[in-house]
LOMAR-856662 format. One record per atom (N, C-alpha, C): residue number from 1; residue in three letters; x, y, z. Coordinates in pm, whole numbers, always signed. Layout:
BEGIN
(rec NUM, 'ALA', (X, Y, Z)),
...
//
This chain:
BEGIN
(rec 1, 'UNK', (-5762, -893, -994)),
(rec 1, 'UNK', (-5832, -810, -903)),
(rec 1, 'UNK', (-5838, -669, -961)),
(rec 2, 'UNK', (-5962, -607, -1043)),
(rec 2, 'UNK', (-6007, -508, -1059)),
(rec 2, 'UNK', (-6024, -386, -991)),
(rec 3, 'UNK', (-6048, -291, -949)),
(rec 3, 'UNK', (-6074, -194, -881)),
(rec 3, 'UNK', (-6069, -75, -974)),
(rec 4, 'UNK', (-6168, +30, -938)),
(rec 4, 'UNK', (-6181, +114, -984)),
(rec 4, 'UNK', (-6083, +225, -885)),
(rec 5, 'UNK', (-5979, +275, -1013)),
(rec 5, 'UNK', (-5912, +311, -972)),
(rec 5, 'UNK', (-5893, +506, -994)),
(rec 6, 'UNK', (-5886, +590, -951)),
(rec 6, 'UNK', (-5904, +719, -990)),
(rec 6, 'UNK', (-5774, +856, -971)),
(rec 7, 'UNK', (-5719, +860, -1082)),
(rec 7, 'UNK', (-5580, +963, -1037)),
(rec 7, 'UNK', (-5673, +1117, -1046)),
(rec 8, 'UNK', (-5618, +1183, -949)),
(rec 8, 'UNK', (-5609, +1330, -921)),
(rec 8, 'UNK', (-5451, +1379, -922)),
(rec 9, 'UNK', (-5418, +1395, -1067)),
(rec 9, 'UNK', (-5261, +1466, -1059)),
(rec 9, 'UNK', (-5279, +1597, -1024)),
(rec 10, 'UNK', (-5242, +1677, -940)),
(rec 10, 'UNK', (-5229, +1809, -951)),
(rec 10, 'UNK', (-5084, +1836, -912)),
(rec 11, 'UNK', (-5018, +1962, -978)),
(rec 11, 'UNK', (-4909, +1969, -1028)),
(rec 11, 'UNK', (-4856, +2120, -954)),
(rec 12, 'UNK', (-4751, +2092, -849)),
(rec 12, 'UNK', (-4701, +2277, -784)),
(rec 12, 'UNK', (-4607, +2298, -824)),
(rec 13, 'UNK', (-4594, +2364, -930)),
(rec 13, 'UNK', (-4454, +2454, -957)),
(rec 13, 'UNK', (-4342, +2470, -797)),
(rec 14, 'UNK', (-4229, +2459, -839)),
(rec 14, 'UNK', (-4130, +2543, -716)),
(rec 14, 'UNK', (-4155, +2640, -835)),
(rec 15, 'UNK', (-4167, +2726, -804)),
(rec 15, 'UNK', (-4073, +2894, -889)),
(rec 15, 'UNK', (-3992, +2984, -866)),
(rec 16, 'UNK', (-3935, +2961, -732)),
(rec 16, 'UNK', (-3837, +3028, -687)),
(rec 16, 'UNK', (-3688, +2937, -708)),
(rec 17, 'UNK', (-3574, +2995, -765)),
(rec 17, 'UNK', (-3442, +2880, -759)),
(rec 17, 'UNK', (-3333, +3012, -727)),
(rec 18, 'UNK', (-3274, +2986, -682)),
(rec 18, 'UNK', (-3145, +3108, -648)),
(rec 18, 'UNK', (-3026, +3031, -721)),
(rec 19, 'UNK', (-2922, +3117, -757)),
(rec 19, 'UNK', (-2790, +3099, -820)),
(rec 19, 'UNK', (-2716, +3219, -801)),
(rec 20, 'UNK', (-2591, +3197, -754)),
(rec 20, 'UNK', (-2481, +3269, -755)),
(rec 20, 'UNK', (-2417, +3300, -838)),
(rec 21, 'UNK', (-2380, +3418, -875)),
(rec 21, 'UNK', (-2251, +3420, -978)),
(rec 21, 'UNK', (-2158, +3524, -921)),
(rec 22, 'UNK', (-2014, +3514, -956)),
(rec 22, 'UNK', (-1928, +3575, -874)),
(rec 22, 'UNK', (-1872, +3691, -989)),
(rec 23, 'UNK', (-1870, +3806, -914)),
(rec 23, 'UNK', (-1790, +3933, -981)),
(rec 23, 'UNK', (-1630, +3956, -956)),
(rec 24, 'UNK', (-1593, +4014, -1029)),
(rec 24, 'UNK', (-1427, +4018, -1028)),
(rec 24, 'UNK', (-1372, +4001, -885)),
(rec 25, 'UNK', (-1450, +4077, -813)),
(rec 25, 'UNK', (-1411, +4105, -655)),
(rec 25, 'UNK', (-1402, +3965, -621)),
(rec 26, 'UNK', (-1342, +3970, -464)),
(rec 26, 'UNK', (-1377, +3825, -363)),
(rec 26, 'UNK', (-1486, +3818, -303)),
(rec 27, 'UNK', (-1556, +3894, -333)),
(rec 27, 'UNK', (-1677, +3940, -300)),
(rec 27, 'UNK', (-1778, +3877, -374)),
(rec 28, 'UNK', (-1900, +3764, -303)),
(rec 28, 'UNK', (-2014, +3701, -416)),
(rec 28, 'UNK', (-2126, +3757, -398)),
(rec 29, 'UNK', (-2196, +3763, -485)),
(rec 29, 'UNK', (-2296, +3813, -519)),
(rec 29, 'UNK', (-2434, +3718, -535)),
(rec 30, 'UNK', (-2563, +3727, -437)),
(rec 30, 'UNK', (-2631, +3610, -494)),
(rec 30, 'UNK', (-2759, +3706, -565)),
(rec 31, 'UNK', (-2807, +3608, -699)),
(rec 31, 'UNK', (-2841, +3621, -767)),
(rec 31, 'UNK', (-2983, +3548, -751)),
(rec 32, 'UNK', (-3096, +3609, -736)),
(rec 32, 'UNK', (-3219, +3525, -753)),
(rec 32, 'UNK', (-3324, +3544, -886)),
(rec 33, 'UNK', (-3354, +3430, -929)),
(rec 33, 'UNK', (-3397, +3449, -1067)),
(rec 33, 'UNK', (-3531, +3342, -1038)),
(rec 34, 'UNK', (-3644, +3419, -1080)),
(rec 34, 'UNK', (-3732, +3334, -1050)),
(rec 34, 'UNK', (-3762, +3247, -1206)),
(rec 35, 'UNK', (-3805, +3099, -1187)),
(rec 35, 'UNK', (-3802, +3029, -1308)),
(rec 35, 'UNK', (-3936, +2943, -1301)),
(rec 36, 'UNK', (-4012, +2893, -1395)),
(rec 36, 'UNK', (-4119, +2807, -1438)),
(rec 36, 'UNK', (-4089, +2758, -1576)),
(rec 37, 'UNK', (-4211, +2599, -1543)),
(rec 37, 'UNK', (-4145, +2509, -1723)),
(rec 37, 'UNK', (-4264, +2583, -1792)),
(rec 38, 'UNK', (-4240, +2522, -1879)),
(rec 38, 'UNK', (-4278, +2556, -2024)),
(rec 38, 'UNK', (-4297, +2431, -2129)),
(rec 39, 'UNK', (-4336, +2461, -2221)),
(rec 39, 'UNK', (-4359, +2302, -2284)),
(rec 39, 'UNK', (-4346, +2417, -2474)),
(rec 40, 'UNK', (-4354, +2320, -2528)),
(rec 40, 'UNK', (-4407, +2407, -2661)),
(rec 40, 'UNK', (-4531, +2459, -2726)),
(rec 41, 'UNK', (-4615, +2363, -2669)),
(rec 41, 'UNK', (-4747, +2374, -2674)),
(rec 41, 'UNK', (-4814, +2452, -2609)),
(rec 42, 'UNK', (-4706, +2533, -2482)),
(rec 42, 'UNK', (-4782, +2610, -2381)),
(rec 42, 'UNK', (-4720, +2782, -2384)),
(rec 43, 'UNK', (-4594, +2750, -2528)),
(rec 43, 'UNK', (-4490, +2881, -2513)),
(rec 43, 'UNK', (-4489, +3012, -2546)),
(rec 44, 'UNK', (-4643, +2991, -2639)),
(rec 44, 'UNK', (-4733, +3125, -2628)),
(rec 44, 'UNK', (-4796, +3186, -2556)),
(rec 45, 'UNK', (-4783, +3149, -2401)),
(rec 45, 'UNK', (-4889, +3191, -2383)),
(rec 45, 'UNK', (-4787, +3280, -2207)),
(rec 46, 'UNK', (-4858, +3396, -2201)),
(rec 46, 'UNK', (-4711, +3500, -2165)),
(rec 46, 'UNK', (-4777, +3506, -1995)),
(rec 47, 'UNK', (-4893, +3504, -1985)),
(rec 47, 'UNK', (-4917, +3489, -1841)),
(rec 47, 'UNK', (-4866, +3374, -1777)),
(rec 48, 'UNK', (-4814, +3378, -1650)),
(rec 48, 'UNK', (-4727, +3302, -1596)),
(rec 48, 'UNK', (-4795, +3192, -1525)),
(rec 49, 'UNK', (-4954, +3220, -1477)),
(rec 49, 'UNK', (-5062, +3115, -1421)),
(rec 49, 'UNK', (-5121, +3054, -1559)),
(rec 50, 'UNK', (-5160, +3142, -1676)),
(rec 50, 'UNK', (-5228, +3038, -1735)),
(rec 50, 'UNK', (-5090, +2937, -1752)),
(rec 51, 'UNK', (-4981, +3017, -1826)),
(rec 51, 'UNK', (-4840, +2923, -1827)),
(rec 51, 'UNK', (-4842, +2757, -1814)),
(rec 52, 'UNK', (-4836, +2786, -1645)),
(rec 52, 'UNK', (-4859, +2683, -1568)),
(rec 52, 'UNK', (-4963, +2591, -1535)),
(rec 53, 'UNK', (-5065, +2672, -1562)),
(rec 53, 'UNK', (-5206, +2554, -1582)),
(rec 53, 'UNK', (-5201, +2492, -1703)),
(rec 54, 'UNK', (-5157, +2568, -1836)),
(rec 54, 'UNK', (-5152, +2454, -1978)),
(rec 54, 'UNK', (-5004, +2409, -1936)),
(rec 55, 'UNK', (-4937, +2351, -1914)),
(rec 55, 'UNK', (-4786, +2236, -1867)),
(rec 55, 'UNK', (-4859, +2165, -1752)),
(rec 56, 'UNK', (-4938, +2207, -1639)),
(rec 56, 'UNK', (-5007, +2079, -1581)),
(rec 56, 'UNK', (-5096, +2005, -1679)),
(rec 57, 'UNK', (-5190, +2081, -1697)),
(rec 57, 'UNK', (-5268, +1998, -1782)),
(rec 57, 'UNK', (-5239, +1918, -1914)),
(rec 58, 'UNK', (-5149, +1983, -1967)),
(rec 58, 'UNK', (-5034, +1888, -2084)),
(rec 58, 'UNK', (-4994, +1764, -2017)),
(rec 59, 'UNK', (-4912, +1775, -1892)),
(rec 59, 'UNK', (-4848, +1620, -1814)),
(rec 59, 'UNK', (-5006, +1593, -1789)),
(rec 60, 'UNK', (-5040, +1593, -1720)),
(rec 60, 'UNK', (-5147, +1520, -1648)),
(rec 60, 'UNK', (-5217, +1447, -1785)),
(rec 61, 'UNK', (-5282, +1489, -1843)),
(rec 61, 'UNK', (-5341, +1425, -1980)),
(rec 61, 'UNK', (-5209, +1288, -2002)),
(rec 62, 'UNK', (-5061, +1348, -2066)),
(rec 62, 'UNK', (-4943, +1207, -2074)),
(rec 62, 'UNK', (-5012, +1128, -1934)),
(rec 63, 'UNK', (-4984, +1133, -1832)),
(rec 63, 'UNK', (-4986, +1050, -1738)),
(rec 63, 'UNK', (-5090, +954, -1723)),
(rec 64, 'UNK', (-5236, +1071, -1788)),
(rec 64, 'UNK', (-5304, +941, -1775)),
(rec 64, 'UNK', (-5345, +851, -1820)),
(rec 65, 'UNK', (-5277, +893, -1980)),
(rec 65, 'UNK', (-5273, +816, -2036)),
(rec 65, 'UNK', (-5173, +655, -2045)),
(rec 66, 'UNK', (-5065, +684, -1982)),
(rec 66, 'UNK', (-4959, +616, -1981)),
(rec 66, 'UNK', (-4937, +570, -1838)),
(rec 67, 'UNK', (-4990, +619, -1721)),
(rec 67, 'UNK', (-4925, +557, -1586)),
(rec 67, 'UNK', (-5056, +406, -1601)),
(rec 68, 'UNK', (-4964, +278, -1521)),
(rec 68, 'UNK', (-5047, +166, -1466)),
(rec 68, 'UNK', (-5004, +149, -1379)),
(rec 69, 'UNK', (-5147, +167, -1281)),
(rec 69, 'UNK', (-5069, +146, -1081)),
(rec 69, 'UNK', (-5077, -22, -1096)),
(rec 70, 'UNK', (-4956, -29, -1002)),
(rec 70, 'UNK', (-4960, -165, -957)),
(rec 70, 'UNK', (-5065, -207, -882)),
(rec 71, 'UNK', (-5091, -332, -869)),
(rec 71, 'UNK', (-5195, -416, -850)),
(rec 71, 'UNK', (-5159, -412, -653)),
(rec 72, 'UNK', (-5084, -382, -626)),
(rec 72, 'UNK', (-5063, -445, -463)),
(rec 72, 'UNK', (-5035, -264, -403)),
(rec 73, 'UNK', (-5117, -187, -504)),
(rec 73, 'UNK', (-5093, -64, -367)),
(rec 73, 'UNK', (-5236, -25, -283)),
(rec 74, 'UNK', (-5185, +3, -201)),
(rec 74, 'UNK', (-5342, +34, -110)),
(rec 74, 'UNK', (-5373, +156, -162)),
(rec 75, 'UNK', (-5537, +162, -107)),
(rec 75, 'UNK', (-5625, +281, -179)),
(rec 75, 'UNK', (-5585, +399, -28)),
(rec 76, 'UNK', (-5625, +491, -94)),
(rec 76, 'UNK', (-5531, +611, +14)),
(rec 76, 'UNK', (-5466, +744, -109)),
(rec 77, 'UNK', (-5433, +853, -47)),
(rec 77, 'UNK', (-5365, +901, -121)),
(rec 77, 'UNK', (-5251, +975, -60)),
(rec 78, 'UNK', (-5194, +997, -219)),
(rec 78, 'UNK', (-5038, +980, -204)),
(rec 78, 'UNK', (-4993, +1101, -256)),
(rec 79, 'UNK', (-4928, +1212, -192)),
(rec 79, 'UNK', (-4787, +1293, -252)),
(rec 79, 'UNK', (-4681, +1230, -303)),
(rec 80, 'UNK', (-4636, +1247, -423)),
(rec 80, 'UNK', (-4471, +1206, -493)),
(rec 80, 'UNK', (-4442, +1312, -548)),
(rec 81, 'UNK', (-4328, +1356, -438)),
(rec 81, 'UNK', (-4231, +1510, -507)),
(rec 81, 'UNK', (-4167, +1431, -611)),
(rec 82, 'UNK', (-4139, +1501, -743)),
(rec 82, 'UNK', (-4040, +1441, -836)),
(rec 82, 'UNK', (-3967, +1577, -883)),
(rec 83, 'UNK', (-3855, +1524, -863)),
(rec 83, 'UNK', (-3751, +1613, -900)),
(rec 83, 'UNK', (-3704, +1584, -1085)),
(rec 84, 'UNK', (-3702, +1649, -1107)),
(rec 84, 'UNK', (-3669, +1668, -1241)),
(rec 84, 'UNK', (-3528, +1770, -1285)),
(rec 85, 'UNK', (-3451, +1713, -1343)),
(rec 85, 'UNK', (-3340, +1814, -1400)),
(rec 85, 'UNK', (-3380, +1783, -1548)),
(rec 86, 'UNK', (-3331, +1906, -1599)),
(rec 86, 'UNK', (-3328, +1920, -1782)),
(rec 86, 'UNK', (-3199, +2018, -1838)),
(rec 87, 'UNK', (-3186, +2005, -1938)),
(rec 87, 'UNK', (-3144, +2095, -2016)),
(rec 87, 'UNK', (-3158, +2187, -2079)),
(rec 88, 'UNK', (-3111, +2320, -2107)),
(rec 88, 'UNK', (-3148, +2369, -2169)),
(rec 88, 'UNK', (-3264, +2403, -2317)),
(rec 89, 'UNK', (-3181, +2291, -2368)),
(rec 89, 'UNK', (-3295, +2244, -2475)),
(rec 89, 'UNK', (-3472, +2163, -2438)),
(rec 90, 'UNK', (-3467, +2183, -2314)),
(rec 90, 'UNK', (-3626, +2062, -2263)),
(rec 90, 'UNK', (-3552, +1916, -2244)),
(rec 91, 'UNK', (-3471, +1851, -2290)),
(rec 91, 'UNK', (-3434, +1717, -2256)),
(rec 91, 'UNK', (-3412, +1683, -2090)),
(rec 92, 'UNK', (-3499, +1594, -2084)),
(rec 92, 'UNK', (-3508, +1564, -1924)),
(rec 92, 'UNK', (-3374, +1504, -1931)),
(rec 93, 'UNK', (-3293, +1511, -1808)),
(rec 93, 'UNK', (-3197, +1425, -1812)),
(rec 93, 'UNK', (-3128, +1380, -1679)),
(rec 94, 'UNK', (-3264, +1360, -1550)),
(rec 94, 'UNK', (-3243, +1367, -1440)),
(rec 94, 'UNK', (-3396, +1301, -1367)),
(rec 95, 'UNK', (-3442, +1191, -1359)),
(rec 95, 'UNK', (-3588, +1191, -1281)),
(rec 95, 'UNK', (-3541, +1110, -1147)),
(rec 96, 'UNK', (-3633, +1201, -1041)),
(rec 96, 'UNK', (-3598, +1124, -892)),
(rec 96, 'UNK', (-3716, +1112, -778)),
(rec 97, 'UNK', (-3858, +1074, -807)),
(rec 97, 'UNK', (-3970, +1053, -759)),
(rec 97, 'UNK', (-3904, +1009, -569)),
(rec 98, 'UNK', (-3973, +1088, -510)),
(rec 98, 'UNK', (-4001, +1054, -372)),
(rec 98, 'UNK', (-4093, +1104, -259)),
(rec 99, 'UNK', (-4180, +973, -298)),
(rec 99, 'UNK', (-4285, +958, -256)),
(rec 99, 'UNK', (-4294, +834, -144)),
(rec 100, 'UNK', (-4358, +793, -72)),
(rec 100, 'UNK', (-4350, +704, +25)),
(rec 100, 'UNK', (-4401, +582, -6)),
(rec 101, 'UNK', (-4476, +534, -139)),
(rec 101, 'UNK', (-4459, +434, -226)),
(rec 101, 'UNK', (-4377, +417, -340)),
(rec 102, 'UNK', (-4292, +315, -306)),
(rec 102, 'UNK', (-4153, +249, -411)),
(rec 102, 'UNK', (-4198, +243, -513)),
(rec 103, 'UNK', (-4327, +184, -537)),
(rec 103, 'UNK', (-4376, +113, -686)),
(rec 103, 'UNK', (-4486, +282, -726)),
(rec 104, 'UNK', (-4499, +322, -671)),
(rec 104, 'UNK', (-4578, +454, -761)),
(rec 104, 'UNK', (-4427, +543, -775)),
(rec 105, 'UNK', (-4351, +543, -717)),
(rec 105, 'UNK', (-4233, +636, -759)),
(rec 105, 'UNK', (-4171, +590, -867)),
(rec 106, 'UNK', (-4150, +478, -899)),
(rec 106, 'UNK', (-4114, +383, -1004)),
(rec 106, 'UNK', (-4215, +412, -1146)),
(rec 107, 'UNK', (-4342, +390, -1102)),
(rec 107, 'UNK', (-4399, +401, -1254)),
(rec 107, 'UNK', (-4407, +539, -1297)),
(rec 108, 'UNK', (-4410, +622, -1173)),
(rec 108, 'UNK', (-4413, +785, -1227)),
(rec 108, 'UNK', (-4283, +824, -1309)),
(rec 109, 'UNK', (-4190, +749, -1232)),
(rec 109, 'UNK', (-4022, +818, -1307)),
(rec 109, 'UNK', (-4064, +794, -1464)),
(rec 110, 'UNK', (-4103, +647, -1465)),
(rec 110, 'UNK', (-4104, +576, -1598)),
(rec 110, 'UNK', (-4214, +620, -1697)),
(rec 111, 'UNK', (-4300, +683, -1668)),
(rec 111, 'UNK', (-4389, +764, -1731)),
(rec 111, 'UNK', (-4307, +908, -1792)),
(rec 112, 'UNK', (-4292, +968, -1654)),
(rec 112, 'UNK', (-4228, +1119, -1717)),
(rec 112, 'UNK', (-4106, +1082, -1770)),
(rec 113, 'UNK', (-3995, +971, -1817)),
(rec 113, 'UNK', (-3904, +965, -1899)),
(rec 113, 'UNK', (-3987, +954, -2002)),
(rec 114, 'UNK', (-4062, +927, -2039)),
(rec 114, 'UNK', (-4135, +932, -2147)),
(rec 114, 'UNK', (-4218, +1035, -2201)),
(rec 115, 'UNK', (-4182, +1129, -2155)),
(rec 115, 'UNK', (-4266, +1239, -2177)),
(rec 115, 'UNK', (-4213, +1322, -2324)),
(rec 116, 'UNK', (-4327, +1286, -2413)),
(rec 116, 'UNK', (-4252, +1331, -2573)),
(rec 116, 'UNK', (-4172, +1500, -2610)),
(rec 117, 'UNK', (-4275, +1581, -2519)),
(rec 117, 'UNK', (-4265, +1769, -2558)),
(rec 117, 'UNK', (-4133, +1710, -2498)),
(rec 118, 'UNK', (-4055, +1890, -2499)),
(rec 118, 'UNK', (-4014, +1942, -2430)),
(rec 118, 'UNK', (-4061, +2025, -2336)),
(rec 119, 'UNK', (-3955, +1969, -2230)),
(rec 119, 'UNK', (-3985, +2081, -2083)),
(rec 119, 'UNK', (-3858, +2135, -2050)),
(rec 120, 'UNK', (-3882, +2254, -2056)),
(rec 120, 'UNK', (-3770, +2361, -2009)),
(rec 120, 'UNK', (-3829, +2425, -1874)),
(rec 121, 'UNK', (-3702, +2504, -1854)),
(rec 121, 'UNK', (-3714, +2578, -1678)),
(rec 121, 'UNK', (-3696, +2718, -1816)),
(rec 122, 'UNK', (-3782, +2787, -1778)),
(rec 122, 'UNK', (-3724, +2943, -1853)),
(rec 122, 'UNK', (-3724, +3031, -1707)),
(rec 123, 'UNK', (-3624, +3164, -1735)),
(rec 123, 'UNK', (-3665, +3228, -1593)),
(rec 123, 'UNK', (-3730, +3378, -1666)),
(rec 124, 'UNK', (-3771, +3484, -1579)),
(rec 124, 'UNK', (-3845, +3572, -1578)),
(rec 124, 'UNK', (-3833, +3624, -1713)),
(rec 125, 'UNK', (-3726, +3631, -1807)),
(rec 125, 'UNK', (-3693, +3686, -1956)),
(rec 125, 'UNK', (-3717, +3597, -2028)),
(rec 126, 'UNK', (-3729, +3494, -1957)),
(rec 126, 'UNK', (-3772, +3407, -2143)),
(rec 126, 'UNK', (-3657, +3255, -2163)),
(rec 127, 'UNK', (-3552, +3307, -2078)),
(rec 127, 'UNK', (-3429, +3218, -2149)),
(rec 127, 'UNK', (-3398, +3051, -2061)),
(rec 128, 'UNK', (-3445, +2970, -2133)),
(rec 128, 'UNK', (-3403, +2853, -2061)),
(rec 128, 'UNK', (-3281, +2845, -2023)),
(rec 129, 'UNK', (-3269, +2771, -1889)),
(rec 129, 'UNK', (-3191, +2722, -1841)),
(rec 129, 'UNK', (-3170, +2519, -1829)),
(rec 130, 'UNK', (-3034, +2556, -1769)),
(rec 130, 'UNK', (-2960, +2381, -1723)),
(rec 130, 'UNK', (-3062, +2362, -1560)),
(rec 131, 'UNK', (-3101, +2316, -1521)),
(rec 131, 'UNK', (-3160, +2323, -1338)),
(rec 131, 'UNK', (-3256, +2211, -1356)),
(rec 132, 'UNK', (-3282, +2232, -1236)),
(rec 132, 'UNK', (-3355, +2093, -1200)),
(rec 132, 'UNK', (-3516, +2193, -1134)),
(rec 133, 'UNK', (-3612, +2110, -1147)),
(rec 133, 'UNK', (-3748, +2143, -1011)),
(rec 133, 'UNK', (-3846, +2079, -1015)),
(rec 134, 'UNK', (-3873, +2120, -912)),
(rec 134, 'UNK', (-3971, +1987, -839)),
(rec 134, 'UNK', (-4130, +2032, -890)),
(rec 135, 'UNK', (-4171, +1896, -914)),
(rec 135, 'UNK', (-4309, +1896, -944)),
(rec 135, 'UNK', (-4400, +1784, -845)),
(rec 136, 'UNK', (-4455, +1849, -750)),
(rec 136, 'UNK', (-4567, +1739, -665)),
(rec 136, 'UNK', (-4687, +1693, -771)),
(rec 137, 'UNK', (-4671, +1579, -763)),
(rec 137, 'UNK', (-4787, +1473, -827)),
(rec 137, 'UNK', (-4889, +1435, -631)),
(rec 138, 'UNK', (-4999, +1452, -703)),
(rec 138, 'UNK', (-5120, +1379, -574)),
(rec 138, 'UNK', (-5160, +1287, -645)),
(rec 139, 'UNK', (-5216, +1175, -584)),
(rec 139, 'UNK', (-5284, +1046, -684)),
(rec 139, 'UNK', (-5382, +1034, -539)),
(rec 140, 'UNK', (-5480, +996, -561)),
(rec 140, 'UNK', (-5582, +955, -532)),
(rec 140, 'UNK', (-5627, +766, -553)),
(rec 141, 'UNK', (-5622, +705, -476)),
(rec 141, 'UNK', (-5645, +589, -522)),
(rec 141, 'UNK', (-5837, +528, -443)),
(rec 142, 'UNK', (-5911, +513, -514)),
(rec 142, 'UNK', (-6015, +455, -415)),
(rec 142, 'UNK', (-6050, +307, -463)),
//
């Protein structure tokens, strides 16, 4: 059973992440550092929207090349927040799709483990971090 099938990935940064760090005192201090990914292919480029439009459009191109919807999902469309943690270095090392279809959360994880670049979280200076953030995928199915 065929169907013409049609993805619309579009991709929302979180960019806000807060972290604490504590000073000598008993006294804590919170610390907000705003952060967005980055890819290598996208790490020239210093505006923070185009930034983010070349790393969507980088995944989205992987995805569509590489996602296959299962045969038994209904046409409709779908939000899947996917949480992502990495490392410092871009190594994903954390995928957690949740979306309200099992089998599109499944092939999405299994797609973005496969995702060749690196993706880093850098924050406002430049310097990657260890953290996790969320990226909404939309799919469109007709």
């Amino acid at each position: 059973m065929k169907t013409v099938l049609y993805i619309l990935i579009i991709l929302v940064f979180q960019l806000g992440f807060g972290q604490q760090t504590e000073n000598d005192s008993i006294e804590e201090e919170l610390t907000i550092t705003s952060t967005h990914w980055i890819t290598e292919n996208c790490s020239d480029i210093e505006n923070t929207y185009e930034n983010n439009e070349c790393v969507r459009n980088e995944i989205n191109k992987f995805i569509n090349r590489k996602f296959n919807f299962p045969d038994n999902v209904k046409k409709g469309k779908y939000t899947i927040p996917v949480n992502i943690a990495v490392d410092k270095k871009g190594k994903i090392k954390k995928i957690k799709a949740r979306g309200e279809n099992a089998l599109l959360n499944s092939e999405l994880e299994r797609v973005i483990k496969l995702f060749p670049t690196e993706l880093k979280l850098i924050d406002q200076n430049g310097v990657a971090s260890e953290h996790s953030g969320i990226i909404r995928f939309y799919i469109n199915i007709e």
